[in-house]
N, C-alpha and C positions, 0 to 999 in steps of 0.2 A: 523369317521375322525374328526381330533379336528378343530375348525374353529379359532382357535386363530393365530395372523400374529405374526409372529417373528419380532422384532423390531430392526435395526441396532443403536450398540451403535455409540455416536457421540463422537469420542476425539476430545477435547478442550483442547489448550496452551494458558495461561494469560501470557501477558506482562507488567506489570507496577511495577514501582522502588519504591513502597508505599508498604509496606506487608502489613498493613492491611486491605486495599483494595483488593489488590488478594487474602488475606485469606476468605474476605471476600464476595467475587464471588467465588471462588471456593467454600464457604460451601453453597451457595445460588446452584449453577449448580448440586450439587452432591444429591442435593433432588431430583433432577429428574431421573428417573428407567435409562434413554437412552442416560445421559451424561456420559463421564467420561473424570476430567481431567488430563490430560497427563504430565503438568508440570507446576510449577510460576517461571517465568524466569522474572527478573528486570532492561533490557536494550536491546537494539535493537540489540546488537552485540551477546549477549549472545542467544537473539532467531534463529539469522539467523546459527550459529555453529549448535544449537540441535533441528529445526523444521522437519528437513528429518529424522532425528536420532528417533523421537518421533512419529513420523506417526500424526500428528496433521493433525484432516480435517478441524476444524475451528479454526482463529488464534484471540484472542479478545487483541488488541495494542492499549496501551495507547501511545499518541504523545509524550508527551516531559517528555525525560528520558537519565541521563548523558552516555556516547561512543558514543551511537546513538540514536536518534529518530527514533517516529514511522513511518514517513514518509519513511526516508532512506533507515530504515528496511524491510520496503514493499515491497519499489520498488526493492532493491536485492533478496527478496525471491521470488518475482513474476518473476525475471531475472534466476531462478536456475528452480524453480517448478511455470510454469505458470498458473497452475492450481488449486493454494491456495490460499482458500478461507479467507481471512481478512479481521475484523469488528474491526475500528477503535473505541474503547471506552475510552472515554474524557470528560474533565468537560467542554467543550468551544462548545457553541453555535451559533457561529458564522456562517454565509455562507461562509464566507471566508474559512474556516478550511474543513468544510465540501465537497466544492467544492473542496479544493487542496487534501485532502484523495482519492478522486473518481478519481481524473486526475493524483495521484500516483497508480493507481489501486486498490482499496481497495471497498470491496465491500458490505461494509454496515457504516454505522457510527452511535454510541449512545452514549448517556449522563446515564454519572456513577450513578445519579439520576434518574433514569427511572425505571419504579417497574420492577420486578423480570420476571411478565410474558414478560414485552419486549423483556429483554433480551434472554431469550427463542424463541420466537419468530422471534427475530432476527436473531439466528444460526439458526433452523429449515428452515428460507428461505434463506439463503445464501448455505443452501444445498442443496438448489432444483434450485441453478443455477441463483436465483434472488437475485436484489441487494436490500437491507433495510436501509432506513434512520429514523431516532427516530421522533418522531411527530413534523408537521410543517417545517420541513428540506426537505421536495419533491422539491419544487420553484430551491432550489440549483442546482438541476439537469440538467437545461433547463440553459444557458448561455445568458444574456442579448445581445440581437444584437446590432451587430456595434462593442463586445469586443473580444479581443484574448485570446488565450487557456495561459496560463504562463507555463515553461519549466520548469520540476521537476528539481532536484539539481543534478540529475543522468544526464539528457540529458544538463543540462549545463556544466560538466563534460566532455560528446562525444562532445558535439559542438564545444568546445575549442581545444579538440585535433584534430578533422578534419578542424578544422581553420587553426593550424597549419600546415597541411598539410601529416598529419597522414593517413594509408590508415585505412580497418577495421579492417586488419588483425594486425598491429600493436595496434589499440585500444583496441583490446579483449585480445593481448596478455597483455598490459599493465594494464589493470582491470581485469584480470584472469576471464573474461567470453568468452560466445563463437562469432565466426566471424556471425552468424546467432542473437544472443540477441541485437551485433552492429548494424545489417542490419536494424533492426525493430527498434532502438533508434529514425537511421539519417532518418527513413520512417517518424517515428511520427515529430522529430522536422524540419522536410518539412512540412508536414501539418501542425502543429500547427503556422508554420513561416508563411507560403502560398506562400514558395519556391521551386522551382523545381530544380535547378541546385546546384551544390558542390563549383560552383564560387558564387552561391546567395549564400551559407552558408559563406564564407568565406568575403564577402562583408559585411552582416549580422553583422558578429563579427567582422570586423574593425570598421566601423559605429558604434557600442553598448561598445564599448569598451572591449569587449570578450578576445582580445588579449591580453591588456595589465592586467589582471587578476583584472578588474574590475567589475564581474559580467555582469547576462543577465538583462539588463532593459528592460522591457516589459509595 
């Protein structure tokens, strides 16, 4: 009997609007026996059409790319398949970026300059269900006490139309998702708010200027 394990291959979709950069992770990834990439798609809108279509398990998104960004991007494909796995990769080192990746769902984030085995590394654990940040980005994770959560561009989207007085069933018909992706939006942006009632949400967004389509200040 052979004692060798069979090894599941991993498909990988790059998203970045730079081809020489995605060509150039893609010939970095395709060294390894147990990648394969699945596709170099170069904007957020382009990925969310062909990631179901490609059976991607890991999604590696770069943020700022013209239709849509990586953020956007995210947070729709995690709204379709909640169980896709994306590693935001970015030249920005910020906490700031890094924290708003994690709170759009994204569940790894590295810098484009980080050697070869990182990035490996990085998909190998975002498949095993853990999240991976690139060195020194951990602190990100932990939120300073005393500050609030800030509302993706998605849930400031929902807020606005339940301000208005939209139910859920009109919100998902009007975003073409489902009355259940609604529920879970106005669940988070109560917690993130530290609101319980649909009159706090609507008070909220009078006070914030939400209504008059002035954005969510936070």
């Amino acid at each position: 009997m052979s004692d060798a394990i069979e090894t599941k291959t991993i498909n990988v979709m790059i998203v970045d609007d730079h081809p020489m950069v995605a060509e150039g992770i893609q010939s970095i990834l395709e060294s390894y026996d147990d990648i394969h990439v699945v596709g170099c798609l170069s904007n957020g809108r382009a990925a969310i059409d062909s990631f179901e279509s490609l059976k991607a398990d890991v999604i590696l998104m770069d943020l700022n790319m013209p239709e849509l960004g990586g953020l956007s991007a995210t947070e729709i494909m995690l709204e379709r398949c909640p169980g896709t796995r994306i590693v935001i990769l970015s030249m920005h080192d910020n906490p700031e970026y890094i924290s708003m990746a994690l709170s759009h769902g994204a569940m790894g984030y590295i810098l484009k300059d980080v050697p070869t085995d990182e990035i490996k590394l990085a998909i190998d654990t975002v498949m095993r269900g853990e999240k991976y940040l690139c060195t020194g980005a951990k602190g990100s994770l932990d939120p300073k006490p005393g500050t609030r959560e800030t509302l993706t561009e998605r849930e400031q989207t929902i807020l606005l139309q339940l301000a208005q007085g939209k139910s859920n069933k009109a919100v998902a018909r009007d975003l073409d998702i489902s009355v259940r992706t609604v529920e879970t939006h106005r669940k988070n942006i109560k917690h993130k708010l530290g609101i319980s009632s649909t009159a706090g949400l609507t008070r909220y967004a009078l006070e914030h200027g939400v209504l008059q389509g002035t954005g969510v200040r936070l």
